[in-house]
mmCIF file of the C-alpha atoms, coordinates in Angstrom:
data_MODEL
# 
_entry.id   MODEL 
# 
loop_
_atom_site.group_PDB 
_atom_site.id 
_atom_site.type_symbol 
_atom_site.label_atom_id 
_atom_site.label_alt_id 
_atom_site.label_comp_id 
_atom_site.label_asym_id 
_atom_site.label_entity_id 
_atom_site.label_seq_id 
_atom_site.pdbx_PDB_ins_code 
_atom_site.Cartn_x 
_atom_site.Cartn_y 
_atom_site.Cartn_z 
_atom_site.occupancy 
_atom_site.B_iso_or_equiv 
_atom_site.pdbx_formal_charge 
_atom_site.auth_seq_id 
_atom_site.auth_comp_id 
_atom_site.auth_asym_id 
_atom_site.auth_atom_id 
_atom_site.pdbx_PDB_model_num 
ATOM 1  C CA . UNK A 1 1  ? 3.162   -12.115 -9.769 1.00 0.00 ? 1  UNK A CA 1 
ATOM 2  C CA . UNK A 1 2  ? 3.902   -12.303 -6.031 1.00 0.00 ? 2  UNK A CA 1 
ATOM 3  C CA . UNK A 1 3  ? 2.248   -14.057 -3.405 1.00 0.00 ? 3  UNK A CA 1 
ATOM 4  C CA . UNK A 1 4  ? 2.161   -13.800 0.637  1.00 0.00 ? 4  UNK A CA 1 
ATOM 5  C CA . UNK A 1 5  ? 2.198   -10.559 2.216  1.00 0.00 ? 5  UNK A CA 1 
ATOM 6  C CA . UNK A 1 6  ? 2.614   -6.815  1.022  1.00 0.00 ? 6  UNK A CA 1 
ATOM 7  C CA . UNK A 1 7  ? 7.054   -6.780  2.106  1.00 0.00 ? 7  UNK A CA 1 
ATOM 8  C CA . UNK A 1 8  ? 7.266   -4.111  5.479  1.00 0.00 ? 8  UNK A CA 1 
ATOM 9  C CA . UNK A 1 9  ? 10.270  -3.201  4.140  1.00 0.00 ? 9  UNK A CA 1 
ATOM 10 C CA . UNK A 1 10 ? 9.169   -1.188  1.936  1.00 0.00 ? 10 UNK A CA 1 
ATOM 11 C CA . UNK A 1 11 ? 9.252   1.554   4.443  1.00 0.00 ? 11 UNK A CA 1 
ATOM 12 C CA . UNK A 1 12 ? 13.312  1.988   3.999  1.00 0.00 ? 12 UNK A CA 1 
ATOM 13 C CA . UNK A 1 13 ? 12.396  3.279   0.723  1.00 0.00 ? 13 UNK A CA 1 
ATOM 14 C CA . UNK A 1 14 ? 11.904  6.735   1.959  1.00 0.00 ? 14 UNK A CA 1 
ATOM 15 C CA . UNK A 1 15 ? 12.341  8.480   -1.405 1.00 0.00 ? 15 UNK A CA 1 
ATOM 16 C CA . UNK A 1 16 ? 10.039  6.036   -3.236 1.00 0.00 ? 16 UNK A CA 1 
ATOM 17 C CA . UNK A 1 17 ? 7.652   8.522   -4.884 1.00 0.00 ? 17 UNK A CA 1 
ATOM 18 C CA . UNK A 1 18 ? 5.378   5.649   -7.081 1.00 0.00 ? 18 UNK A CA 1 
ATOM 19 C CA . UNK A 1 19 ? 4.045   2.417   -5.544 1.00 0.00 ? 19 UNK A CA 1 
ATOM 20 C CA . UNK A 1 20 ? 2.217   -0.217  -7.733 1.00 0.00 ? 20 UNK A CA 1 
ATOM 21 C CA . UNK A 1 21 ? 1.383   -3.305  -6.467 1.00 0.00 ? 21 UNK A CA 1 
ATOM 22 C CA . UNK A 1 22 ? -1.816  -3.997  -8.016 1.00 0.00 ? 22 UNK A CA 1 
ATOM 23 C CA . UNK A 1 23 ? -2.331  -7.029  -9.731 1.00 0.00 ? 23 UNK A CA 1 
ATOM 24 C CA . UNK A 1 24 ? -0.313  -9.456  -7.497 1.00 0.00 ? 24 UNK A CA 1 
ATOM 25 C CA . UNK A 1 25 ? -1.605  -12.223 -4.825 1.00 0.00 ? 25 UNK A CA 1 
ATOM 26 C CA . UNK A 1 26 ? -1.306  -10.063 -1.838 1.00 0.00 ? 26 UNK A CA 1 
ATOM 27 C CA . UNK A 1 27 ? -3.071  -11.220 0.746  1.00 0.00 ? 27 UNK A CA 1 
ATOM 28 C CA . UNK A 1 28 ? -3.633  -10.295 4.937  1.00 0.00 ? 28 UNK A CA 1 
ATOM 29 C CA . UNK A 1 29 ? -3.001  -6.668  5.718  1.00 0.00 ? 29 UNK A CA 1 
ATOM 30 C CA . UNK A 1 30 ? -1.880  -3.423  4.293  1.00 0.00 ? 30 UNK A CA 1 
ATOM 31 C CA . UNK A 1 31 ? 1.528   -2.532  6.419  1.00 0.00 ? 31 UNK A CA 1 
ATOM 32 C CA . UNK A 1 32 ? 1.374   0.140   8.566  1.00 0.00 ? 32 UNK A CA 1 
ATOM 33 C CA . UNK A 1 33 ? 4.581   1.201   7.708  1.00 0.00 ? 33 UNK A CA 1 
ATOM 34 C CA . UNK A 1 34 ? 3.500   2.328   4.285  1.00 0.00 ? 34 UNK A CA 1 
ATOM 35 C CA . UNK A 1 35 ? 2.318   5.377   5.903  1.00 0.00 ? 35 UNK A CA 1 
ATOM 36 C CA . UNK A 1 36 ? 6.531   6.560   6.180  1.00 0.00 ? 36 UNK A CA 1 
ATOM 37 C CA . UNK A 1 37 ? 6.593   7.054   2.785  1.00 0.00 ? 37 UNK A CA 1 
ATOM 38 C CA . UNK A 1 38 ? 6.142   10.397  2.856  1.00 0.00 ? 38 UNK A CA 1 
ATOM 39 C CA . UNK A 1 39 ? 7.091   11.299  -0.701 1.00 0.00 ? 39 UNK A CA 1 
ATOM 40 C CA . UNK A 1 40 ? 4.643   8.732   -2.116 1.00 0.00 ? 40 UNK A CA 1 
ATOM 41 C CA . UNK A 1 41 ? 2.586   10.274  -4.802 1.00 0.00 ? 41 UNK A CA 1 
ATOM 42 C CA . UNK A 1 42 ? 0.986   7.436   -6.047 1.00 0.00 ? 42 UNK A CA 1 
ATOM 43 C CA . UNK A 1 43 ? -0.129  4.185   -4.370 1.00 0.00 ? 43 UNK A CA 1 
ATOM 44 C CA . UNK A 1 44 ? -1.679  1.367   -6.270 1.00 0.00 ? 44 UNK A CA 1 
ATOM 45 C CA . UNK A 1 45 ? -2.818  -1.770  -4.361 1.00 0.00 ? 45 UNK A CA 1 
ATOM 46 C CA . UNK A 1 46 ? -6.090  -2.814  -6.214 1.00 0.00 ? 46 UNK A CA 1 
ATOM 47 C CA . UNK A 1 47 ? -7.130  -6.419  -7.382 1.00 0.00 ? 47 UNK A CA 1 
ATOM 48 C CA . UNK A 1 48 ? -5.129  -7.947  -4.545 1.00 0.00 ? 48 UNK A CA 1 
ATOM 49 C CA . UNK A 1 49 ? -6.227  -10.036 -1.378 1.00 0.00 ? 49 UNK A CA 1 
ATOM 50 C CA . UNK A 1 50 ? -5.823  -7.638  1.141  1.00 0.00 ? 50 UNK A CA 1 
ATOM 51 C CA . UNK A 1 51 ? -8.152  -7.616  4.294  1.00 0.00 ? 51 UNK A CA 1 
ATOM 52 C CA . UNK A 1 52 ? -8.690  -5.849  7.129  1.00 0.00 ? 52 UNK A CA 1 
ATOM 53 C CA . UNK A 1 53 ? -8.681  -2.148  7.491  1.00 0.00 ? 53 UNK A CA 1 
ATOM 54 C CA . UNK A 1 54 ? -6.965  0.716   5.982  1.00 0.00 ? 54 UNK A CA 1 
ATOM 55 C CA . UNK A 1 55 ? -4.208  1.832   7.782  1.00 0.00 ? 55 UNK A CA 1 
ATOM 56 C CA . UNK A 1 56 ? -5.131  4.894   10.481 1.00 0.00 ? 56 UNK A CA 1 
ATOM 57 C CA . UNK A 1 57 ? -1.116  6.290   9.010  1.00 0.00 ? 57 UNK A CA 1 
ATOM 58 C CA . UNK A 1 58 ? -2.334  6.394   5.420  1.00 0.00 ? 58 UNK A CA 1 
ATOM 59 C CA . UNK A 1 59 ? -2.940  10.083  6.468  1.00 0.00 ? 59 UNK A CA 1 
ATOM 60 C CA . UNK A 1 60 ? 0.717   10.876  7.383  1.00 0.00 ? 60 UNK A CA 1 
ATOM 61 C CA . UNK A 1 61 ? 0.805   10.309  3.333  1.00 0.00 ? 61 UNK A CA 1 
ATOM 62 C CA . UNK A 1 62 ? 0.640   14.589  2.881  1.00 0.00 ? 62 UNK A CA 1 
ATOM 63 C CA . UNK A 1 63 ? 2.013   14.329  -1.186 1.00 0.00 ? 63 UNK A CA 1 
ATOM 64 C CA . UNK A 1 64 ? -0.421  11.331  -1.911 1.00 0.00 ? 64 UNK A CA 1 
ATOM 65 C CA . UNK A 1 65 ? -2.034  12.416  -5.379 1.00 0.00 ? 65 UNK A CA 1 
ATOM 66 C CA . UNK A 1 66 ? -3.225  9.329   -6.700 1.00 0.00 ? 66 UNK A CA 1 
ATOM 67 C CA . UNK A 1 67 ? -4.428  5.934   -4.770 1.00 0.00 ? 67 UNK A CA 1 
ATOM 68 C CA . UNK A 1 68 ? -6.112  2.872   -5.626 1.00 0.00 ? 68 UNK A CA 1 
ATOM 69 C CA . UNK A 1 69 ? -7.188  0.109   -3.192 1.00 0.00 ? 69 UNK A CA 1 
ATOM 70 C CA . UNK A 1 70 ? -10.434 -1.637  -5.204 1.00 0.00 ? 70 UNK A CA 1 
ATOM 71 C CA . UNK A 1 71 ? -10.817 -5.001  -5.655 1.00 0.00 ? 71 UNK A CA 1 
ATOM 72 C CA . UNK A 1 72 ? -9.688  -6.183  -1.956 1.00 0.00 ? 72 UNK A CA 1 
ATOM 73 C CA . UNK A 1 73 ? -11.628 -7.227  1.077  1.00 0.00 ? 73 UNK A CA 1 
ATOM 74 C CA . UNK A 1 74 ? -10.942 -3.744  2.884  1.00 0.00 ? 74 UNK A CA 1 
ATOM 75 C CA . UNK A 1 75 ? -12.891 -1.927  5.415  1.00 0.00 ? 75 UNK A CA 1 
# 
């Protein structure tokens, strides 16, 4: 399990096709940067911590397939 904050870095991974995330400690808000990944196809970041709002870049996510944010304080 990890705790803190969702790691910006994960932007760098531009090839990264499969994010899952859920089921950690994650808490404060969903990087921005996440929205770079354009080959992401699936992006799972439910039964975290995470607050605030969904990030306005999600939509720059054109081969998204499959996402899951539940279980989060999100807006």
């Amino acid at each position: 399990m990890f705790h803190g904050g969702i790691p910006s870095a994960l932007s760098n991974c531009t090839y990264l096709q499969i994010l899952h995330l859920s089921y950690n400690d994650f808490s404060g808000a969903v990087p921005k940067d996440i929205g770079n990944l354009s080959k992401l196809k699936e992006l799972y970041l439910g039964r975290n911590r995470l607050q605030g709002e969904i990030p306005r870049e999600f939509g720059n996510l054109t081969e998204l397939e499959r996402m899951s944010l539940s279980e989060n304080e999100l807006q």
